[in-house]
C-alpha positions in Angstrom: -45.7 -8.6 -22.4 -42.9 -10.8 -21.6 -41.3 -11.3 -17.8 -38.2 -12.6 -17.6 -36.3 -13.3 -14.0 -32.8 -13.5 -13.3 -31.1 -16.2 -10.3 -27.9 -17.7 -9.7 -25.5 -14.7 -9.0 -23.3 -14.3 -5.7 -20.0 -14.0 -4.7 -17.1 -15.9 -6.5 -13.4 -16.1 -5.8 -11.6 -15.9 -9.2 -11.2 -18.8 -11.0 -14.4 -20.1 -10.0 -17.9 -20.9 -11.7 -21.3 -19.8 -11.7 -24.5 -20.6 -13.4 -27.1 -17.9 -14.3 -31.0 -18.8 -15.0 -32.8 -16.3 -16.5 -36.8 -17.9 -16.6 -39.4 -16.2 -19.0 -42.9 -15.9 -18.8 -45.6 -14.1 -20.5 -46.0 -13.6 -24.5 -42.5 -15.6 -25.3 -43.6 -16.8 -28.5 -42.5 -13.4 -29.7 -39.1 -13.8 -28.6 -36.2 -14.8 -31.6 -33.2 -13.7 -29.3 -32.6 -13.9 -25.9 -28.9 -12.3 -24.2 -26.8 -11.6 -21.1 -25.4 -8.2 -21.0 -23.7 -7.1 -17.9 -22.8 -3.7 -16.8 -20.2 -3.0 -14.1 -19.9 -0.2 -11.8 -19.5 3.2 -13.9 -19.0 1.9 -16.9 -22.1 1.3 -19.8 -23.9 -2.3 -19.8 -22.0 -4.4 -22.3 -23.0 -7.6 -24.6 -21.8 -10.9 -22.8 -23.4 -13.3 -24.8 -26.8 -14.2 -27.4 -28.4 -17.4 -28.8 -31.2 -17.3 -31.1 -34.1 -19.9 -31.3 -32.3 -21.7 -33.5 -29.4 -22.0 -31.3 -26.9 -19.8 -32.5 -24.6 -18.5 -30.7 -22.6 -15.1 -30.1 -20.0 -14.2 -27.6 -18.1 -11.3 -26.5 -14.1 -11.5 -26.9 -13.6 -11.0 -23.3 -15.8 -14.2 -22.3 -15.4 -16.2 -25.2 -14.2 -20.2 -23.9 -15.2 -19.5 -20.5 -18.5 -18.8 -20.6 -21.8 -21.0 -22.4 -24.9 -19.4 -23.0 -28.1 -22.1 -23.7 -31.6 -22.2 -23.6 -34.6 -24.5 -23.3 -37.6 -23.4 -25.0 -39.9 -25.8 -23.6 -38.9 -24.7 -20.0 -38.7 -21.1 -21.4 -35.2 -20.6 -19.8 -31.8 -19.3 -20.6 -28.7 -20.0 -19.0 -25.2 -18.9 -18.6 -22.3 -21.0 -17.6 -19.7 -18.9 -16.2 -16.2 -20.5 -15.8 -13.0 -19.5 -14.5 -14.1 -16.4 -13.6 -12.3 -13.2 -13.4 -12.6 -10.1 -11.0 -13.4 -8.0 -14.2 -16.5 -10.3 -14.7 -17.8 -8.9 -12.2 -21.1 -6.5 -12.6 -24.6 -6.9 -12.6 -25.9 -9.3 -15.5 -29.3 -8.8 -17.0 -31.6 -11.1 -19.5 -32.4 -9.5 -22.6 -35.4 -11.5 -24.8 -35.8 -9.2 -28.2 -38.9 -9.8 -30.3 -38.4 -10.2 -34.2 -39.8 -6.5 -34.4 -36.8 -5.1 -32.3 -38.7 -5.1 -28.9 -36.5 -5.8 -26.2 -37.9 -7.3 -22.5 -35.0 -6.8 -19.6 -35.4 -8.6 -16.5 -33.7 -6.4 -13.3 -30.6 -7.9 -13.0 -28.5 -10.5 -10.9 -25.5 -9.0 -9.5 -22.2 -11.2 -9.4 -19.1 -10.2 -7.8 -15.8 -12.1 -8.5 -13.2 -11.5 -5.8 -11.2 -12.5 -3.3 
């Protein structure tokens, strides 16, 4: 079993940053890709961002030069960097960690609201 727990959410006015942790515990060694998806009110929780062991990276159009997803195995974290941030970033962003056999471990989620 892996345990992962999200931290660094809150309230933003646009234009502003934010960092996301997402920390893992458990049966990591599984883990070959780790994610943030986010999923805003009504609508379906959407891809923001994935980096594999390796380091490679993917990004969604929408966040793509504003946000920078990392991670450091040996302090089995993952992180988002979230700049000049827009209302429509707002939502609730979860850590996904997927196993090489398509296993997926969600943590429950940090909300972040961009406005004022």
């Amino acid at each position: 079993q892996v345990q992962l727990v999200e931290s660094g959410g809150g309230l933003e006015r646009p234009g502003g940053s934010l960092r996301l942790s997402c920390a893992a515990s458990g049966s990591i060694f599984n883990i070959l890709v780790m994610g943030w998806y986010r999923q805003a009110p009504g609508k379906q929780r959407e891809l923001v961002a994935r980096i594999t062991t390796g380091g490679s990276t993917y990004y969604a159009d929408s966040v793509k030069c504003r946000f920078t997803i990392s991670r450091d195995n040996a302090k089995k974290m993952m992180y988002l960097q979230m700049n000049s941030l827009k209302p429509e970033d707002t939502g609730v962003y979860h850590c996904l960690g997927a196993t090489i056999n398509g296993t997926g471990y969600w943590g429950q989620g940090t909300q972040v609201t961009v406005s004022g």
